[in-house]
N, C-alpha and C positions, 0 to 999 in steps of 0.2 A: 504493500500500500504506500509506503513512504517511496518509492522510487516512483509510482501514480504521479502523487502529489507533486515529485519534483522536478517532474517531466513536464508537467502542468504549470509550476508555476514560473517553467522557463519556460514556455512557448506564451505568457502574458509580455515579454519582449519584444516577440513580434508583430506587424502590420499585419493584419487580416485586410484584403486587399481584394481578395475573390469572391465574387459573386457568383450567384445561379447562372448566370450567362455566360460568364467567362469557363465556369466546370461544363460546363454542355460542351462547349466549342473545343474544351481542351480534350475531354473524349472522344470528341468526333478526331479532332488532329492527331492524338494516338492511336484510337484503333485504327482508324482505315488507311489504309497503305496504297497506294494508285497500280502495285505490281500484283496485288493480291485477282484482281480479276483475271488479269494473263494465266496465272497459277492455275484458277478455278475452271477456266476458259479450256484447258488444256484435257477435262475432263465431258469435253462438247456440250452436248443437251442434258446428260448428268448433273451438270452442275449444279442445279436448281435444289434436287434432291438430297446431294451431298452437303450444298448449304445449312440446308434443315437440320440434318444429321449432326451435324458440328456443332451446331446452337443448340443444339437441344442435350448433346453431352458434353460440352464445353463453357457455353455462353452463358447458360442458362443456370450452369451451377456455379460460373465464377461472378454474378451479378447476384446472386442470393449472397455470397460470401462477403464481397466488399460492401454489401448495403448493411448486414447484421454485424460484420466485425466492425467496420466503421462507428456504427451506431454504439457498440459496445465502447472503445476506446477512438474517438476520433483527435487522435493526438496528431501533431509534426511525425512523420517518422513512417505511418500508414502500417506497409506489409509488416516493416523490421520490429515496431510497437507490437504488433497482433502475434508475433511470432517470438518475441522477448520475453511477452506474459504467458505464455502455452508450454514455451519449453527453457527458460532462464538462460544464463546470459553465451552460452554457448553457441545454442539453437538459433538466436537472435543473431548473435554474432552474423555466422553463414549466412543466414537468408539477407542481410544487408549487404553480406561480403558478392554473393552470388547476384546481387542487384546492382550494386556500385561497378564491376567487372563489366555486364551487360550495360550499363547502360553508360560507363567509357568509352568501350569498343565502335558503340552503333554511333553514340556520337562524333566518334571519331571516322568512322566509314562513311556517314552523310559527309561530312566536311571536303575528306578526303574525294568523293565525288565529283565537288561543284565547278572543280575548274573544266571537268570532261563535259560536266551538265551546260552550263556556259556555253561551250564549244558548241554541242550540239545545236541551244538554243542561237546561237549570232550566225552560223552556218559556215560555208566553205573556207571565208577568209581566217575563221580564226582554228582550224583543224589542229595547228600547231601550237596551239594553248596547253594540252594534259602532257605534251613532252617536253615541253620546259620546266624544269622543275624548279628552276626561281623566281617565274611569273607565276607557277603555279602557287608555290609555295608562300606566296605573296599573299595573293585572293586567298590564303586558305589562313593565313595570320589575319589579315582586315579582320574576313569574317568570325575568328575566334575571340578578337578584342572586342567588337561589337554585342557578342553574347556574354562576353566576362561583365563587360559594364554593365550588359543591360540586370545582368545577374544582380550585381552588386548593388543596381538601383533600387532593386527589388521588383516585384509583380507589377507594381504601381507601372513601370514602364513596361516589363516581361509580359504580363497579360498582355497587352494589345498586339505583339509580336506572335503570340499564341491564337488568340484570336484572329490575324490575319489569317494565318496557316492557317484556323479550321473552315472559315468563310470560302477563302483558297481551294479548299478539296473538296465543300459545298458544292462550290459554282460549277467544277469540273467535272465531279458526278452528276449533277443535274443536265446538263449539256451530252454525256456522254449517254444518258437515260433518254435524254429527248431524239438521238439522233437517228433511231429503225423510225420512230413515229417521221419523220420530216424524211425520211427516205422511204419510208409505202406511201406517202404524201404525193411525191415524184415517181412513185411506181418503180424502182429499183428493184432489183431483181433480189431479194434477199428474204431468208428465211429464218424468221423472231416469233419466239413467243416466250412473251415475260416471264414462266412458270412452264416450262415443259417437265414434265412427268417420264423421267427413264432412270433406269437403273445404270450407275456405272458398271464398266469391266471387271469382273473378276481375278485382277492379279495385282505382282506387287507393285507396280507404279503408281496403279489409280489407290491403292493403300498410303502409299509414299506421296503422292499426293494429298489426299486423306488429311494423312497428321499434319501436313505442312497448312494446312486449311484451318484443321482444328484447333491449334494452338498460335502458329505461327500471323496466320492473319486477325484471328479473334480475341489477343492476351490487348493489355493493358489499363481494360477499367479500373484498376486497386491503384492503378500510377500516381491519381490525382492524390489521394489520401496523403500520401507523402506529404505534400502539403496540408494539410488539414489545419495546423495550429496557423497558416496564414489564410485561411476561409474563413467567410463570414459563416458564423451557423454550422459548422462544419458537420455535425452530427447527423441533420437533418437533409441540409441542399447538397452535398455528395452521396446522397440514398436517391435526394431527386433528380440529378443528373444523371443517374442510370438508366430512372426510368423513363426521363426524357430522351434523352441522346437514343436508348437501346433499340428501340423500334426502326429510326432513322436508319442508323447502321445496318441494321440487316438488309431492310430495303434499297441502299447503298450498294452492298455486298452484289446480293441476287439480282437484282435489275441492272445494275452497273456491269455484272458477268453475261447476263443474256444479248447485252449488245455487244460485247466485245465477241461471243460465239456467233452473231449475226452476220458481223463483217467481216471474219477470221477464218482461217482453213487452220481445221487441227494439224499439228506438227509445222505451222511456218509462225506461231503465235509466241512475239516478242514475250517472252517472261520478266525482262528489263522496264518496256515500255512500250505497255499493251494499249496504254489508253492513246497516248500519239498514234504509233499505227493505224490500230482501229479509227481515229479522225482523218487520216491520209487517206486509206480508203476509201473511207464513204464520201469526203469532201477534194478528193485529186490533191496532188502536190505544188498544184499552181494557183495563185490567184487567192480566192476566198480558202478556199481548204488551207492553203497554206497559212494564211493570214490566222485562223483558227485554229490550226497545229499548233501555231507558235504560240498564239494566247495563251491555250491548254497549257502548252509544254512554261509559259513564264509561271500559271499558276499553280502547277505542281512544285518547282522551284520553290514558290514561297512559303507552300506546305513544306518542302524539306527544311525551310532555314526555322519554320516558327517550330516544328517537329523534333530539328537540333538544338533552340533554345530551351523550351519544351524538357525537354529531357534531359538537359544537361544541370537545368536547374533543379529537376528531383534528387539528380547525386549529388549537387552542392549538400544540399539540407541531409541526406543520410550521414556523413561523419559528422555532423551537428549534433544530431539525435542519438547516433551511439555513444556519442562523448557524454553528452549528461546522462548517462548510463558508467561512465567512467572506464570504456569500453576502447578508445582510441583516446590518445594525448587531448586532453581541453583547451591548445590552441586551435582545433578545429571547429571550440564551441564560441569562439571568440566575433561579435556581432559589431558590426558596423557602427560607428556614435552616432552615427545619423539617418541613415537606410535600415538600420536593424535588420541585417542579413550578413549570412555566413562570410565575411569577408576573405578571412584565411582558409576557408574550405574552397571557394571560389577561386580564387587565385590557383593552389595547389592542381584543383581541378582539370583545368585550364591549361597549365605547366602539362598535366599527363596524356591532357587529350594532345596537345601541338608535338610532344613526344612520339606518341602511336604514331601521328600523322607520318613524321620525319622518317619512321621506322619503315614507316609501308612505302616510299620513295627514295632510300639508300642504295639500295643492291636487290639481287634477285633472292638471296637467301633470306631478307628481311622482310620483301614482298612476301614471300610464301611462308613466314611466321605472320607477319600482319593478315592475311589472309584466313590461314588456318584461327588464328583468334575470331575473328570476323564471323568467321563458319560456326563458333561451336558459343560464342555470344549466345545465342538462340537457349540454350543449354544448359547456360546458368540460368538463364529467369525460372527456363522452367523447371529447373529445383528449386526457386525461388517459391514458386508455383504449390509446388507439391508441401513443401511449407505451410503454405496459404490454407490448403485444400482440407491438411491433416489437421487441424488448431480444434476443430469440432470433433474430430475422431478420435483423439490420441494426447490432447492437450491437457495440463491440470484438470484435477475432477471438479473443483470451484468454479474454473473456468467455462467447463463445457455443459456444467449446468446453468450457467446462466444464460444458453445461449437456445433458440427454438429449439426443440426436439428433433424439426425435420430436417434442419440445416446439415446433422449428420447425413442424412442420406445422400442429401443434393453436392456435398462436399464426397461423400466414396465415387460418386460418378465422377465431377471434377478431376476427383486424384485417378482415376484409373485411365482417363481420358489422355490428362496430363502426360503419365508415366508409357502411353502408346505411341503420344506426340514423340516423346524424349528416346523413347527405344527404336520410332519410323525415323526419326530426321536424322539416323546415322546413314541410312539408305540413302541415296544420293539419285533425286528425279530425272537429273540431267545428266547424260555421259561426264565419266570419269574413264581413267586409266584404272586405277585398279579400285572398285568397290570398298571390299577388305581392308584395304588399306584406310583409306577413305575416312570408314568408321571407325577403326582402331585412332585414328589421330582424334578425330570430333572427343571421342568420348575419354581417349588417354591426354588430350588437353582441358576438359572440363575437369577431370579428377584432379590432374596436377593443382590446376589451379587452387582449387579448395583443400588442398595439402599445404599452399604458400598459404590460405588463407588462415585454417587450423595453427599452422607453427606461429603466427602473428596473434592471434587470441592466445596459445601456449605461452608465448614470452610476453606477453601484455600484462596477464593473469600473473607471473612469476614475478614480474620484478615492481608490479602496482601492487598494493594489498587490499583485498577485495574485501 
């Protein structure tokens, strides 16, 4: 109770700065991903039904968990909070260490992207932009200083960057929904229907596909919680933003995937950048189409930068929250005199992501460790996950009785879901050289990791007196 209390009466420091509007948007800018159609896409007239299937063992059990764990403790800290009080400071430890990892890496992968995204978006003259690696290197410093400030200013500026990004992937899914309707319009020759009813293939791709559906495109509603001690209300309008945003999303998902299998032939379908193609198509590469491509393609952009702030600024605030747990050094609990945000978690941050970066642009054997981290990212959250899933099944008896009856159940589906997602995504959808191999790396770099992570709670534990 007294670490409650004193988690509680550090998060009276911070700005509560989020509203209901801004959690909607920020769930929308985390879950939906613009590559996640291509993926779904790749499973043709299936997809409809594979959607359902996902949501209803995935979606459905991790939106019951963060509305009732939230409600329970809607502290700063979210998963790492729910997971601190279920299994003390070890348990906690990992599932923050397995989130902090994750959510380095991706934002260092977004970053790492934008000079090639760039390229794309300005066209042929600038092709020679991603092989430069001190112009690149440039655009990818700008834009890390501009997410460190906007960090350190706090929400009060961050929110509005997060909210572009969800307005952003709004506008693009609504447009990519509208575009079979405005092509039977003109009688194009193509074949949509919003909800087609088929069965996928029975084997292991359309599985490996599957889990990458299930966990991969549908995680992130528990993200926002992290923030909680800076939401207005947090107990209440992060249960409401679930159940605002969650309806949206699926119909995002599902309609969003029927027009990209509308204008796409299975097996030549961009997994990259599904929703540009699919606009080339239908609108030609000249003219209006292209004019439209490019919009698309500027607005998915700003989905990745609000996406990257987004999420960079959930790992600022985790070593915030472990520390007043006395879990990491209490310079990372150290708060701005003026902003009241993690200033020295921020910075640090920041320092690791611009390092990843440099790592994944040095040599080819540094590419292919920044890579392979990249790949098995995915892997920590969702042990992160499994964490999350287990709190009602396996957690303190104090704890799991205070908590609905049924949320056990809908939390064994979650975790079984989870733990299919984490054993398919060592299978690899797309050609590799060697499979085997493949997956021995994904899951012998997920272990390692939370080895470094264990020996660091080990020597923290030893030489702090708990």
């Amino acid at each position: 109770m007294a670490k409650i209390v004193s988690s509680s009466l550090a998060e009276h420091h911070l700005h509560r700065r989020l509203g209901l509007r801004d959690l909607v948007l920020a769930q929308i800018l985390c879950v939906v991903g613009s590559s996640w159609v291509g993926v779904a896409a790749g499973l043709g007239r299936a997809q409809a039904l594979t959607w359902v299937a996902a949501m209803l063992l995935f979606y459905i059990p991790m939106a019951a968990s963060v509305i009732c764990l939230n409600r329970a403790w809607p502290l700063e800290g979210g998963l790492y909070v729910w997971a601190h009080r279920a299994y003390g400071d070890l348990g906690g430890f990992l599932t923050a260490w397995n989130l902090w990892v994750y959510g380095i890496v991706v934002t260092a992968a977004i970053l790492y992207a934008i000079p090639t995204e760039l390229a794309y978006l300005i066209g042929s003259s600038a092709v020679w932009l991603p092989e430069n690696h001190l112009a690149s290197l440039a655009i990818v410093t700008l834009v890390i200083a501009v997410i460190t400030v906007a960090a350190v200013r706090g929400l009060e500026v961050g929110k509005w960057i997060h909210n572009l990004g969800g307005i952003a992937i709004l506008v693009v899914f609504i447009g990519l929904i509208l575009l079979p309707l405005w092509a039977l319009s003109r009688h194009m020759p193509i074949h949509w229907t919003a909800f087609a009813v088929k069965l996928p293939p029975h084997n292991l791709r359309s599985l490996a596909l599957f889990g990458q559906m299930l966990f991969g495109a549908l995680c992130g509603l528990e993200y926002i919680a992290i923030l909680a001690g800076e939401s207005r209300q947090a107990a209440r309008s992060i249960g409401q933003s679930v159940w605002i945003s969650s309806p949206i999303i699926c119909a995002m998902f599902i309609l969003g995937t029927s027009s990209v299998v509308a204008f796409s032939q299975r097996g030549h379908i961009d997994f990259i950048a599904p929703i540009p193609q699919t606009v080339r198509i239908a609108l030609g590469s000249t003219g209006v189409g292209s004019l439209v491509a490019v919009t698309a393609i500027l607005l998915l952009q700003l989905r990745l930068l609000g996406a990257a702030s987004y999420i960079f600024t959930g790992i600022t605030r985790l070593p915030m929250a472990v520390g007043w747990d006395n879990l990491v050094p209490a310079w990372f609990t150290r708060l701005h005199p003026r902003w009241r945000t993690p200033a020295s978690s921020i910075i640090c941050t920041s320092i690791l992501v611009f390092l990843l970066i440099v790592l994944g642009s040095i040599g080819v054997h540094a590419q292919e460790a920044y890579q392979l981290l990249s790949n098995a990212s995915l892997s920590h959250y969702e042990l992160a996950y499994l964490a999350m899933f287990a709190v009602p099944i396996s957690g303190v008896g104090a704890l799991r009785r205070s908590l609905p009856w049924w949320l056990k159940w809908t939390s064994l589906i979650g975790f079984c879901s989870t733990l299919f997602s984490l054993l398919i995504s060592a299978y690899p959808f797309v050609d590799v050289v060697n499979p085997r191999a493949y997956a021995a790396k994904i899951l012998g770099t997920t272990a390692f990791s939370n080895l470094i992570g264990f020996a660091f709670y080990r020597l923290r534990t030893r030489t702090v007196p708990r």
